[in-house]
Phi, psi and omega in degrees: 000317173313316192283321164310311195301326182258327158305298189299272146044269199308310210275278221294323163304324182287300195294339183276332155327328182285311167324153128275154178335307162330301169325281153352316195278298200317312161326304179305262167332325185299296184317288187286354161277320186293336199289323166278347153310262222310294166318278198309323166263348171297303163329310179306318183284303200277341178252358164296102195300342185279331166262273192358302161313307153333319195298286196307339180284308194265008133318289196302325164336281174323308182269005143310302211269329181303325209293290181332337241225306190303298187326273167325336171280327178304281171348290158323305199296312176336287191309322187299302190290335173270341158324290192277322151333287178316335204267322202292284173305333211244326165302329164300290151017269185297343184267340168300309208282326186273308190297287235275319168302299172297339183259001135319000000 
């Protein structure tokens, strides 16, 4: 695999060697016209109100779920503390219900 990789290297090196100054320039120029088309739609793309809209939805999405997400960690925290009460009181319980025997 190293070696395809440093051929194709080797090769791309050759071909551009090969080029003239002209080639070269013309390439160079190609490039920054695409690049500024890319830039001029990605403005375009970023001021598009149907993506804003996207956005704000899936903003709003997002703070749905956090809301969801507290909720539900509330609930649990309930459940644990009403649990662990319970586990409390009921232990006593058995420890009243065992100290009451022993003392008969």
């Amino acid at each position: 695999m190293r070696t395809h990789v440093i051929v194709a290297i080797a090769a791309i090196g050759l071909a551009l060697g090969a080029c003239s100054k002209q080639d070269r320039q013309d390439v160079g120029e190609g490039a920054a016209a695409v690049g500024g088309e890319v830039k001029e739609a990605a403005g375009e793309i970023a001021a598009d109100p149907d993506v804003k809209e996207a956005g704000a939805a899936i903003g709003n999405a997002g703070a749905e779920a956090v809301d969801a997400v507290k909720d539900t960690a509330g609930d649990v925290q309930e459940g644990v503390a009403d649990a662990s009460a319970d586990a409390r009181r009921e232990a006593e319980e058995q420890r009243a219900a065992a100290g009451d025997t022993t003392r008969r």
